[in-house]
C-alpha positions as CSV (number, residue, x, y, z in Angstrom):
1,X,-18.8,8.7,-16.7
2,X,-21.8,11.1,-17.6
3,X,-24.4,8.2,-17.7
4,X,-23.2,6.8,-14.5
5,X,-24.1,9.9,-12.4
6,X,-26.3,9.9,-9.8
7,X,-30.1,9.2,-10.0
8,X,-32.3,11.6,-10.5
9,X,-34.1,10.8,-6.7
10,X,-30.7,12.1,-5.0
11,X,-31.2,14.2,-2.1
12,X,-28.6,17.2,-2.3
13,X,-29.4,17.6,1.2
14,X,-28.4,14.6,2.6
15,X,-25.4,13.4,5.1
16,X,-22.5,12.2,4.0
17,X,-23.0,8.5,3.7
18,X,-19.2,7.8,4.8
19,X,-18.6,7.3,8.3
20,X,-15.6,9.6,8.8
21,X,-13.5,11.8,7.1
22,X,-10.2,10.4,6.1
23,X,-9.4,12.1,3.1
24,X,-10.1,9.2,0.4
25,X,-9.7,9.5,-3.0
26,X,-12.5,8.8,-4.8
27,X,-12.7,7.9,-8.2
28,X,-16.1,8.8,-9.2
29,X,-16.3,11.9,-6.9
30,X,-15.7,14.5,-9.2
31,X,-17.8,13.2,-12.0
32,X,-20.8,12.8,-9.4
33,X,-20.3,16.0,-8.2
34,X,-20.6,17.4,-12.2
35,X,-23.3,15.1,-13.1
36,X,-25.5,16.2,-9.9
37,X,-24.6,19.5,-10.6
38,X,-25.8,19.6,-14.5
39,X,-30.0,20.0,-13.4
40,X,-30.9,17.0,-11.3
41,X,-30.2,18.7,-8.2
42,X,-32.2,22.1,-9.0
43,X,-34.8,19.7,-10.1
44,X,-34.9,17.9,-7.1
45,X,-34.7,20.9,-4.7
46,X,-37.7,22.6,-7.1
47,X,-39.8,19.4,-6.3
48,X,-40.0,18.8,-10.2
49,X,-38.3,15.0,-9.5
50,X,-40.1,13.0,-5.9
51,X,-37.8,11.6,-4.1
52,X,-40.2,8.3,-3.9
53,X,-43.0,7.6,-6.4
54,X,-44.4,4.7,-8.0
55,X,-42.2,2.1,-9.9
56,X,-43.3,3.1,-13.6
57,X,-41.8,-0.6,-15.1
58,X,-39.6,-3.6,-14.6
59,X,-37.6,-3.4,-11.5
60,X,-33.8,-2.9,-11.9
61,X,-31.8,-5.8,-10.8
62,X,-28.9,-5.2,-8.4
63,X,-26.4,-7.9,-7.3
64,X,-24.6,-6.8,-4.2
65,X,-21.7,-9.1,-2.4
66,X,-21.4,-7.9,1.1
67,X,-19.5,-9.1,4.3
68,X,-21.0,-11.1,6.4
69,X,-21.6,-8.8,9.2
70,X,-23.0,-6.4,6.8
71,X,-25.2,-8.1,4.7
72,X,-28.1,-8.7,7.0
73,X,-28.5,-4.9,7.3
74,X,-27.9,-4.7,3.6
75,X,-30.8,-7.0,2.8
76,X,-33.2,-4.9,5.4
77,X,-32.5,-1.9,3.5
78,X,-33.5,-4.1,0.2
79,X,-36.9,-5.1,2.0
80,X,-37.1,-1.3,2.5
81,X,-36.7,0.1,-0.7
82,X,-38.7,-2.8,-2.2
83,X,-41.6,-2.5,-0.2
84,X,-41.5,1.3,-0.1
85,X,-41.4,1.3,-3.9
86,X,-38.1,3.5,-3.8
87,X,-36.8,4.1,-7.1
88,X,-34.0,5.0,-9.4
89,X,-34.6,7.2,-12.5
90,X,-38.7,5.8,-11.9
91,X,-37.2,1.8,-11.9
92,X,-37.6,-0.1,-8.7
93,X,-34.8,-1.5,-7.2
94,X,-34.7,-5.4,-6.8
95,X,-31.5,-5.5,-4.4
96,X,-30.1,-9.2,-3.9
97,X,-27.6,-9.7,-1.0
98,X,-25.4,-12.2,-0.9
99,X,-23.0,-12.7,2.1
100,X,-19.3,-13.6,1.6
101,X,-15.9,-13.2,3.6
102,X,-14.1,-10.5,2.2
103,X,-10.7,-12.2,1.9
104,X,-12.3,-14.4,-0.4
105,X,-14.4,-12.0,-2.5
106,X,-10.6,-10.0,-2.8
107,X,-8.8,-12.8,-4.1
108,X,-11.4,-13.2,-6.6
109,X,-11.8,-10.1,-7.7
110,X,-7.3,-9.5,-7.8
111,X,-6.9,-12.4,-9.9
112,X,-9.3,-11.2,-12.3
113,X,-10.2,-14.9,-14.0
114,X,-13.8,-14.4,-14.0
115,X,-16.5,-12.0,-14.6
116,X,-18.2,-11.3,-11.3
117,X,-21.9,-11.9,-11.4
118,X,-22.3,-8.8,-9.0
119,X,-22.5,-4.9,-9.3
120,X,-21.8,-3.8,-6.0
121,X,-19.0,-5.0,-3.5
122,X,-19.2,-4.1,0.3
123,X,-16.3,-5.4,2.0
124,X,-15.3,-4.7,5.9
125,X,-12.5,-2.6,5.1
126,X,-11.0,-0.6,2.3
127,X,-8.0,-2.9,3.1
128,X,-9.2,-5.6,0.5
129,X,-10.3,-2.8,-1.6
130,X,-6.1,-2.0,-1.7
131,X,-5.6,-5.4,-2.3
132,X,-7.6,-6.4,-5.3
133,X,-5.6,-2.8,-6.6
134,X,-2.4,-4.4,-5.9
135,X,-3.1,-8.0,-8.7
136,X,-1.8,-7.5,-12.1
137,X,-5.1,-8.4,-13.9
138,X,-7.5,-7.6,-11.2
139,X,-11.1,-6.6,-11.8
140,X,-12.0,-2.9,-11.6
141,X,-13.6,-1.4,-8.5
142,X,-14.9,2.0,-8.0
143,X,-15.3,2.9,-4.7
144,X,-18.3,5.7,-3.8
145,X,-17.5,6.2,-0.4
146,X,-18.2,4.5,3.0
147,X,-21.7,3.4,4.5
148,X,-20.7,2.6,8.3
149,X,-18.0,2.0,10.4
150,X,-17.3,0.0,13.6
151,X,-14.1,0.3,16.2
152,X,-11.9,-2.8,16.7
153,X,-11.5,-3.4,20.6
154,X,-10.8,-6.4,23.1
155,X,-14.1,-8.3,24.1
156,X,-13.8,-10.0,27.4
157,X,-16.6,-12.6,29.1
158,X,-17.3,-10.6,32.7
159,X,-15.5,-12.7,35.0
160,X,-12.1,-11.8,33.0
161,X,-12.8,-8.3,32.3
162,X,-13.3,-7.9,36.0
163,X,-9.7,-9.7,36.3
164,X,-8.7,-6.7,34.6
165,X,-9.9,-4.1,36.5
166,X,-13.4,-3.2,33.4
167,X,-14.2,-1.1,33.1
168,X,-12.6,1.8,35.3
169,X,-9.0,0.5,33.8
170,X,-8.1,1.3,30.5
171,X,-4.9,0.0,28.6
172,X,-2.8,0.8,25.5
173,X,-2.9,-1.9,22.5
174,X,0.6,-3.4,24.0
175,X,-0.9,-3.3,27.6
176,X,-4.2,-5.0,27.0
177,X,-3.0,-8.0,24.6
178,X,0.5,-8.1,27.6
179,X,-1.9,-8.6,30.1
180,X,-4.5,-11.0,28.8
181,X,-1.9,-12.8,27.8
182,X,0.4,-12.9,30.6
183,X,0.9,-16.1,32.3
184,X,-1.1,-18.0,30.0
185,X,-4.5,-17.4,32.5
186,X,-6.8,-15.9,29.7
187,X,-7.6,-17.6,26.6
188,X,-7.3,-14.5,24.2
189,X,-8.3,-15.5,20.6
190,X,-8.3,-13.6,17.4
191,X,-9.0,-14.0,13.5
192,X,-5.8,-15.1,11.1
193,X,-4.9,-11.5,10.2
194,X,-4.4,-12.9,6.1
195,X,-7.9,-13.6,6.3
196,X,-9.7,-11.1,8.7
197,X,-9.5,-6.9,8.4
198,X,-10.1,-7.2,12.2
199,X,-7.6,-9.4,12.9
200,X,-4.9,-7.2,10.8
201,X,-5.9,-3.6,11.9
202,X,-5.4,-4.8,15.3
203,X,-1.7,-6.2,14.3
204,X,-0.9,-3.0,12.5
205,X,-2.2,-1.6,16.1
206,X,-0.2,-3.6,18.0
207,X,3.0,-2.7,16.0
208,X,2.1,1.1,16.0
209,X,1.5,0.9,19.6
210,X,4.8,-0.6,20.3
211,X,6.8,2.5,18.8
212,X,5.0,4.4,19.9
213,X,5.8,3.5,23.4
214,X,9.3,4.2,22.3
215,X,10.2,0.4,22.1
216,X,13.6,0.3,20.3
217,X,12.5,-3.2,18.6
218,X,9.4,-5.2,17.9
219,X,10.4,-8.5,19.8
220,X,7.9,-8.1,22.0
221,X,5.4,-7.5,19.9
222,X,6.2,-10.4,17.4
223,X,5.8,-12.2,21.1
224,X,2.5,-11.2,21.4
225,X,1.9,-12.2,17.8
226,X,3.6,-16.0,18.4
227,X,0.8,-15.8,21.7
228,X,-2.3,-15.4,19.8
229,X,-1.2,-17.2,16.4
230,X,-1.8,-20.1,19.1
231,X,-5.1,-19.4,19.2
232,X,-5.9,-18.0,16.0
233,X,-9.8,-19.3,14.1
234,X,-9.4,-18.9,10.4
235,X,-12.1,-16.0,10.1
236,X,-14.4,-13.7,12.3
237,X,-17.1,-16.0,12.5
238,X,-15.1,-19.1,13.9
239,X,-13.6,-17.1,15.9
240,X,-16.6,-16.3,17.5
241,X,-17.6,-20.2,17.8
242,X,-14.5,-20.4,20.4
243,X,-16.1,-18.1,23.3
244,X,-17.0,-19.5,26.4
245,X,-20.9,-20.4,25.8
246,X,-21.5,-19.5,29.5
247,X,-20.1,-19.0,32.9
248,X,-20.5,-22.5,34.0
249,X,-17.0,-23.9,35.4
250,X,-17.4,-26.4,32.5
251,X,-17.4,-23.6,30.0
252,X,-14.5,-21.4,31.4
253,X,-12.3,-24.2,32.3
254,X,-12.3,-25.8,28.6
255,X,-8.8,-25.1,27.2
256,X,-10.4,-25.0,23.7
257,X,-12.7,-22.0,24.8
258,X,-11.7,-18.4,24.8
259,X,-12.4,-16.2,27.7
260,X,-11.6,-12.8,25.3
261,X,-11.5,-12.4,21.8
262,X,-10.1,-9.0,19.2
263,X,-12.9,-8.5,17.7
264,X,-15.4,-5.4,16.3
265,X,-17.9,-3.1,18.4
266,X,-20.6,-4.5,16.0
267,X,-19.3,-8.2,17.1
268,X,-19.5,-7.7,19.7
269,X,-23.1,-5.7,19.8
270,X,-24.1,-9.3,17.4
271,X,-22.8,-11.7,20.0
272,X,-24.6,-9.7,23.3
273,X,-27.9,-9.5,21.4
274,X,-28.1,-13.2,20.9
275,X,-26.5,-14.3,23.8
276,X,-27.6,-14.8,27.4
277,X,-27.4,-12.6,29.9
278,X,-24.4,-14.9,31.6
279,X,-22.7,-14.6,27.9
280,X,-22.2,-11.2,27.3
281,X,-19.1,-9.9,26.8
282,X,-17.5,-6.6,28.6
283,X,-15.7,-4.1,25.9
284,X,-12.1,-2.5,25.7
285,X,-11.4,-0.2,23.9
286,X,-8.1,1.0,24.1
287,X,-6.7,4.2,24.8
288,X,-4.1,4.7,22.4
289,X,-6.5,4.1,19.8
290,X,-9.0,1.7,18.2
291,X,-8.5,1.0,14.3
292,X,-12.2,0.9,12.4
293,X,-13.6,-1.4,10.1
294,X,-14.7,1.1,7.2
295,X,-17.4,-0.6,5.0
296,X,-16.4,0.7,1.5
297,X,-19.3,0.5,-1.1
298,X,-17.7,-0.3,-4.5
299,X,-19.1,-0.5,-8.0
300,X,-17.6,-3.6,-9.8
301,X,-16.6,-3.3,-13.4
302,X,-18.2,-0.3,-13.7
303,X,-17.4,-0.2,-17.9
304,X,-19.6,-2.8,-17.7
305,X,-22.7,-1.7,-16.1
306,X,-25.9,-0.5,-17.8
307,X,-27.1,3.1,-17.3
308,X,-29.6,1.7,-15.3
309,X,-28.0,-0.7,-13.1
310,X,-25.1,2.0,-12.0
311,X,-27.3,4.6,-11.4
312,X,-29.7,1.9,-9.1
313,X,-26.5,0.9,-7.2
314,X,-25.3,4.7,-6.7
315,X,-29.4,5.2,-5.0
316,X,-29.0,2.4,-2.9
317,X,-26.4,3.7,-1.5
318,X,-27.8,6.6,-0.9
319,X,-30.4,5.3,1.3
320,X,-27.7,5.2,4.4
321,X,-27.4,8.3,4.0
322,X,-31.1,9.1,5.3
323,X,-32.9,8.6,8.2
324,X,-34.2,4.8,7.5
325,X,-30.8,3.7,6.4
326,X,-28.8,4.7,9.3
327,X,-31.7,3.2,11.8
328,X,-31.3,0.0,10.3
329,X,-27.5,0.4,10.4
330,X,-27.7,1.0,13.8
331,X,-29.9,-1.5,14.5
332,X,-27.4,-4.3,13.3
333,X,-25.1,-2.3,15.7
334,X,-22.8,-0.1,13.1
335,X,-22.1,3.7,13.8
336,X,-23.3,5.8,11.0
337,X,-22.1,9.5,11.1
338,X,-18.9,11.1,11.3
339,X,-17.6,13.1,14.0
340,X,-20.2,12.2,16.2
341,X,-20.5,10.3,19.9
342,X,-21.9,6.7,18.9
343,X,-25.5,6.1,20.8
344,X,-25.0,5.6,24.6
345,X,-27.8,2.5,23.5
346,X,-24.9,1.1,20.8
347,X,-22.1,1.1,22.9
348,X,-24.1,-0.6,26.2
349,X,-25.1,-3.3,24.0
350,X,-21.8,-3.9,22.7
351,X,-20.9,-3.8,26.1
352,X,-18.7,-0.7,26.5
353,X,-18.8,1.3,29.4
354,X,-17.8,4.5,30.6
355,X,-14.3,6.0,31.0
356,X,-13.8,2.8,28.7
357,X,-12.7,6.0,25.5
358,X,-15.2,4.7,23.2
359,X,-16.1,7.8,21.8
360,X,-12.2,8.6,20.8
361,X,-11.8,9.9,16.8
362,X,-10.4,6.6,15.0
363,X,-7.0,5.9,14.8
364,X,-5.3,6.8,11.7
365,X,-5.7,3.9,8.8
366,X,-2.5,2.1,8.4
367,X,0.1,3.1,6.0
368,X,0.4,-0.1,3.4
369,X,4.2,-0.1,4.7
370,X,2.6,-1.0,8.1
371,X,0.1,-3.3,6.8
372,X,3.2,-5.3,4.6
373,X,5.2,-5.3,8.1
374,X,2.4,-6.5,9.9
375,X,1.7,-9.6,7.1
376,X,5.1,-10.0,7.0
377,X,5.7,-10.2,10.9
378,X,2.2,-12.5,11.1
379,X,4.0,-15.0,8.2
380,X,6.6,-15.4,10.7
381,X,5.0,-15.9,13.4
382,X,2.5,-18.5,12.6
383,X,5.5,-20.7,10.5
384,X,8.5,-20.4,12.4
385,X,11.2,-18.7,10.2
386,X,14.5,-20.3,9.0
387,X,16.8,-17.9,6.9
388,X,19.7,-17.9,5.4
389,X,21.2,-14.2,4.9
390,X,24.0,-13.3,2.1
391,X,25.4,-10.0,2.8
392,X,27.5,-8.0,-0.6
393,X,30.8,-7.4,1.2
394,X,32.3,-5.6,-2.0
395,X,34.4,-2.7,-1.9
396,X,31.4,-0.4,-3.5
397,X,29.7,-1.7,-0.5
398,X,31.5,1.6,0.9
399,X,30.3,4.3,-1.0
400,X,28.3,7.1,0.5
401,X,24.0,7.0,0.5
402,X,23.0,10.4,-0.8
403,X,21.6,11.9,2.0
404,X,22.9,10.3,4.5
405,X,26.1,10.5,4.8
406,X,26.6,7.0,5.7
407,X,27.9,3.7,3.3
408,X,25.8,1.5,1.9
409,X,27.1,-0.9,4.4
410,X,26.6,1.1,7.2
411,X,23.0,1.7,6.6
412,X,22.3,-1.7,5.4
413,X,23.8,-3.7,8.7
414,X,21.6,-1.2,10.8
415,X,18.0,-2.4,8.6
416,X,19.3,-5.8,9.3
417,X,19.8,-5.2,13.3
418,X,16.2,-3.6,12.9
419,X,14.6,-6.8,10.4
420,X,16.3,-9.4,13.5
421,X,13.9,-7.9,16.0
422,X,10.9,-8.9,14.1
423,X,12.1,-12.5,14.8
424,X,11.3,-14.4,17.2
425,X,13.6,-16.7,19.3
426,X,12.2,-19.7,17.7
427,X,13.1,-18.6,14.4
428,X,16.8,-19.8,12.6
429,X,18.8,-17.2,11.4
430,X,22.5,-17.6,9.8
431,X,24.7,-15.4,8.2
432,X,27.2,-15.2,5.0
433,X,29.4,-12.5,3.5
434,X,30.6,-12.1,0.0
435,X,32.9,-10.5,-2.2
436,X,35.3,-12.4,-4.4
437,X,38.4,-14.7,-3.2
438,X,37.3,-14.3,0.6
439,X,38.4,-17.4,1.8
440,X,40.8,-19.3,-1.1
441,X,38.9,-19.4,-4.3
442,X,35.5,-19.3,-2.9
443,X,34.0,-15.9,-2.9
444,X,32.5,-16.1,0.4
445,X,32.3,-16.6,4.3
446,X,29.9,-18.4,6.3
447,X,29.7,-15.8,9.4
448,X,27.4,-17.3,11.3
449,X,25.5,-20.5,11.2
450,X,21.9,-21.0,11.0
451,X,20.5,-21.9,14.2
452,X,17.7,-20.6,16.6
453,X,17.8,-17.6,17.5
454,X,16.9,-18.2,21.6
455,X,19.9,-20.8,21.3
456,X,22.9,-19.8,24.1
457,X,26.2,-19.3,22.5
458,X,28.8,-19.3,25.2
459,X,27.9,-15.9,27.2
460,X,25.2,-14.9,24.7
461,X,22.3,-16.1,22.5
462,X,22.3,-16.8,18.8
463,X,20.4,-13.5,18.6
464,X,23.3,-11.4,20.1
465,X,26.1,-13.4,18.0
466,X,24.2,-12.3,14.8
467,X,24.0,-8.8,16.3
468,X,27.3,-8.7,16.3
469,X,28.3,-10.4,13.2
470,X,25.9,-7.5,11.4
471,X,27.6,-4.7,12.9
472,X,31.3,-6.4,12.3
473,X,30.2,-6.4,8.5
474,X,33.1,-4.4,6.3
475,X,33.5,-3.8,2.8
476,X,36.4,-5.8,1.6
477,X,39.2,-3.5,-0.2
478,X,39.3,-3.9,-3.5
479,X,37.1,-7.0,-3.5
480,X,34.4,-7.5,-6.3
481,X,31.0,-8.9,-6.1
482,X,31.3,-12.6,-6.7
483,X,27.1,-13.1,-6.5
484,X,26.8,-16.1,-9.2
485,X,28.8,-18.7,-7.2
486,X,27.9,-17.7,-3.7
487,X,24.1,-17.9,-4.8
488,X,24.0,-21.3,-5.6
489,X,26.6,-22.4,-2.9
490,X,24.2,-20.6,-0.2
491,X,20.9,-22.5,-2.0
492,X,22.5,-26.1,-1.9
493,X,23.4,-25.5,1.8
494,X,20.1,-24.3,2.6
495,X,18.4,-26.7,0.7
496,X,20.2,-29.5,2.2
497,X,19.6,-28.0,5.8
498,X,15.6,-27.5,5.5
499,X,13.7,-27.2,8.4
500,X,10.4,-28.9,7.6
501,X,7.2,-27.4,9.0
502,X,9.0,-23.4,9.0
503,X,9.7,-21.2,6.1
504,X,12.4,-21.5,4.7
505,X,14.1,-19.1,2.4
506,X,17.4,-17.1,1.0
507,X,17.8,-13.7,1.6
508,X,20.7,-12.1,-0.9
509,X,21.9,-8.7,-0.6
510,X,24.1,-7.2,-3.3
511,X,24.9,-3.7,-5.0
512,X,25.8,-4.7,-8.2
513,X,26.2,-6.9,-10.9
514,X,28.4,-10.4,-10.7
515,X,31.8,-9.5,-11.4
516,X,33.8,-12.9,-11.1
517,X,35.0,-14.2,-14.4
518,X,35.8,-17.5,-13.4
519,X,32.0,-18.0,-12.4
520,X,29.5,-20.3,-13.5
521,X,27.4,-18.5,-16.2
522,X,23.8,-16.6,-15.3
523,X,21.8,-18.6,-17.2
524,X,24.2,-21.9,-15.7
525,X,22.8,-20.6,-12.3
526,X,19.3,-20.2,-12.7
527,X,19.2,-23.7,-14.7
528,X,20.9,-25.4,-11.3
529,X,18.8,-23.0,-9.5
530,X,15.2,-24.3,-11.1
531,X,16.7,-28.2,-10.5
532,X,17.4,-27.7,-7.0
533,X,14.0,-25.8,-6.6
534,X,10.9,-28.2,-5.0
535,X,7.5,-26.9,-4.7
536,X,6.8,-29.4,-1.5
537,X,9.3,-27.8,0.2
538,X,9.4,-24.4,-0.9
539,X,12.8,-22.5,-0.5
540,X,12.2,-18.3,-2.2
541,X,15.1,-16.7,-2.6
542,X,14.5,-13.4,-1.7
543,X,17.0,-10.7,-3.7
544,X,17.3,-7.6,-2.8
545,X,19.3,-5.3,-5.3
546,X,20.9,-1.9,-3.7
547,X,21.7,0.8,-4.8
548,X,22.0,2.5,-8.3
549,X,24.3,0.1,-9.5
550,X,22.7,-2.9,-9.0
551,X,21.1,-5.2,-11.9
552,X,17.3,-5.7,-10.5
553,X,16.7,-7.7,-13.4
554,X,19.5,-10.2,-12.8
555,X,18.3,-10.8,-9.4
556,X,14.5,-10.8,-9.9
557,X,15.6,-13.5,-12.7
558,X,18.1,-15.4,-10.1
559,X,15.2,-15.5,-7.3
560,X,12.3,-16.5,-9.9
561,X,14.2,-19.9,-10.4
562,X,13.3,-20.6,-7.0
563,X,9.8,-19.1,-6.6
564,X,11.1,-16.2,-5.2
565,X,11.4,-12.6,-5.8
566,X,13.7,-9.6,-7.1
567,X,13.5,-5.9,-5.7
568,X,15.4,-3.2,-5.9
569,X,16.1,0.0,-3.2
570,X,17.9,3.4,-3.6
571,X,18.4,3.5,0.1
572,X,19.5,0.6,2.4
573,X,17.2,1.4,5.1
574,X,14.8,0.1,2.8
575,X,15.9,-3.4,3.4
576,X,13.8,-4.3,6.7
577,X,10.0,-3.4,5.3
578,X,11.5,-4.9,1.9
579,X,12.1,-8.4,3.4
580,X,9.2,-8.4,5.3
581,X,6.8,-7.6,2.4
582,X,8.7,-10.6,0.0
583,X,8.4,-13.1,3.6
584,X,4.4,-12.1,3.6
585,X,4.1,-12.6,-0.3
586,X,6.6,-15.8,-0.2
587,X,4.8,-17.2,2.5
588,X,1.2,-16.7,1.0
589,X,1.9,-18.7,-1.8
590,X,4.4,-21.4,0.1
């Protein structure tokens, strides 16, 4: 890492290029910190190295891929340094910007096929940083901090933002996106949160803000979610195509237009600086709150990179750390230094106003167990869930959770009454039990069939019935886990039963290996399994092994054969985020 320090023109003494302090872990820091350390800095604080000066030979080509909302301000900064005859170890810098959506740059880079013809990667948020880190053959980033950052509010065209009392009112997450969207009288729009960091942050929000209201379940929030999936573009920049052009009654009345869209302070700043005066939007930022897109600067196969090159890409970065660099970042409307107000001149022309708490500290970033929830509740919502649950009714079933003082069972029927409220009541949801021998020589029950969840049943809803049939769930006295034959009885059932245009899927529970000897063999199963399987209509199993005992190898084979997935939890309580991850991944590739 010695020869990819930083360039011998880095000012010791200038601000910290990220745009808050969030206690990141940065690969490179350490070595920077060294390499600085070693004589460049006493050479550059003894004048001995300029800062500037005159490019002394060919200019060093830099490749960055930037977000779209950033890479205009990126290719300023280029002009800069190119007409100013800034320079990296006494090498120009010829910076090329190209503009990408991140979501696509991060799939890219996770499935690591190809080389990238770039050096430097500036995403919107560090969340598709995490993601490329999460692919098994993913090319290598190394992030070097943040260059800007920019609050995710509500952005409303006047005459609605009036409706709602803007900007003397101010709302929690749950509050705003309740009222815009009650009665169906404002068009609220927002980005597909797979596909847009704005859009997601502002689910994670929603989700956050819901507990935090002391909510004992997240239906209404997967409400809100089925709302706006109705009106959901496929990125930031179509999303922005469905505002209301102008105030005329032709505009506002168009069903296809949007009246108030989720969307970024610097989106917003964008949309007012091009727009006319009867097209601006009014800002919310809400109380509880606003999530921040982050702007990571990454190196990209960073092995790979010349001395040259990584030490040119390391200076431009640098640049937002001075005066110029955070003029033309807040130019393009992006906040620049941490711990500090934003420009009363920023937040006007994004169209914030005062008490609206634009200058609150960011909200915390999400945990990636909020982030899986939130994709996993989003999957859900925008395809209309049918699912067929197996529950281990085996004596085992009843030991004690260390820790916890609870059974297995006990713990596990309570992460299952949690997982139902992330359903809404369009979704299907049925219920089996197993053991062995439970009814004749079949080793399971069918519980509950699987029907819509909003569907009356007699004095209550299909909702309630499963309610009850979860917290009825006993481990059977000295029955065994029978999971060979109940698998592929449950499969064939919900195969015959699919419900086209949802997703479809098998959830098995079980805490231990397949202990009916009369059964059909494993590998019998997972051949039957593979025939039954149909990639036009996609039906995962998702297994979920629990507990010590359990065989996570045997169920990750078992729900492979279908396109599904095997996991494994020490603790029950596990079981909700665990199905809601395998739903988000599932329903990705489905």
């Amino acid at each position: 890492m010695g020869r990819h320090s930083l360039p011998d023109e880095y000012e010791r003494g200038a601000a910290d290029p990220r745009p808050r302090a969030r206690g990141r872990s940065v690969a490179i820091a350490t070595a920077l910190v060294l390499a600085v350390a070693g004589g460049t800095a006493v050479a550059v604080r003894s004048g001995l190295i300029s800062f500037g000066g005159t490019c002394s030979d060919d200019a060093v080509r830099l490749d960055v891929v930037a977000a779209p909302d950033m890479a205009p301000a990126l290719r300023e900064a280029a002009d800069h340094a190119r007409e100013n005859e800034i320079t990296s170890d006494g090498h120009c810098m010829d910076v090329r910007v190209s503009a990408r959506d991140s979501y696509k740059v991060a799939d890219e880079l996770r499935s690591g096929k190809d080389k990238p013809g770039y050096e430097v990667w500036v995403p919107d948020s560090d969340l598709w940083v995490q993601r490329v880190a999460m692919g098994g053959k993913q090319n290598k980033l190394t992030p070097t901090g943040n260059i800007a950052s920019s609050p995710i509010g509500i952005g409303m065209v006047p005459k609605a933002a009036e409706s709602l009392g803007w900007p003397e009112k101010t709302y929690t997450w749950p509050e705003l996106t309740g009222a815009a969207l009650k009665g169906d009288k404002l068009r609220l729009g927002a980005a597909d949160p797979a596909r847009s960091a704005t859009g997601l942050l502002a689910l994670t929000q929603l989700g956050a803000g819901e507990k935090k209201s002391g909510s004992k379940d997240s239906v209404q929030a997967a409400a809100m979610a089925k709302a706006l999936a109705k009106r959901t573009s496929d990125n930031d920049a179509q999303l922005m195509d469905t505002l209301a052009r102008d105030s005329s009654g032709t505009e506002q009345g168009n069903p296809r237009r949007n009246q108030a869209l989720v969307l970024s302070e610097q989106a917003a700043f964008a949309h007012n600086a091009s727009a006319g005066d009867d097209a601006d939007l009014d800002l919310f930022y809400p109380k509880d709150g606003s999530p921040r897109l982050d702007y990571p600067y990454a190196l990209v196969e960073e092995d790979s990179l010349s001395t040259d090159q990584s030490r040119a890409a390391l200076r431009f970065m640098t640049l937002f750390s001075g005066d110029e660099g955070r003029k033309i970042l807040a130019k393009h409307g992006f906040r620049t230094e941490s711990g500090e107000d934003p420009s009363d001149q920023l937040v006007s022309a994004a169209g914030g106003r005062t008490p609206q708490p634009y200058a609150m500290e960011a909200s915390d970033p999400p945990s990636d167990k909020a982030v899986q929830e939130a994709l996993g509740m989003w999957t859900i919502t925008v395809q209309s869930a049918r699912l067929s649950t197996v529950v281990d009714a085996s004596e085992s079933m009843g030991q004690i959770v260390p820790g916890r003082g609870q059974s297995r069972m006990e713990v596990t029927k309570a992460a299952l009454i949690q997982a139902l409220s992330q359903f809404t009541d369009e979704d299907e949801i049925g219920l089996w039990k197993f053991a062995t021998h439970l009814d004749g020589t079949r080793d399971y029950r069918k519980l509950v069939p699987t029907e819509r969840l909003g569907d009356r049943k007699g004095d209550g809803t299909q909702r309630d019935k499963l309610t009850e049939a979860f917290s009825s769930l006993q481990p059977v006295p000295g029955g065994a886990t029978g999971l060979y034959d109940t698998t592929l009885a449950a499969y064939k059932e919900a195969r015959s039963s699919y419900g086209n245009g949802k997703f479809n899927a098998l959830v098995v529970l079980t805490d231990g290996v397949n202990q009916d000897q009369g059964s059909i063999s494993r590998s019998n199963l997972i051949s039957q399994l593979e025939n039954l399987a149909d990639p036009k209509h996609p039906l995962p199993i998702i297994a979920i092994a629990v507990g010590p005992d359990a065989d996570k190898d045997e169920v990750k084979q078992i729900a492979e054969a279908t396109g599904g997935s095997g996991h494994q939890v020490d603790d029950p309580a596990q079981i909700r985020t665990v199905i809601l991850k395998a739903i988000m991944e599932a329903g990705s590739r489905a």
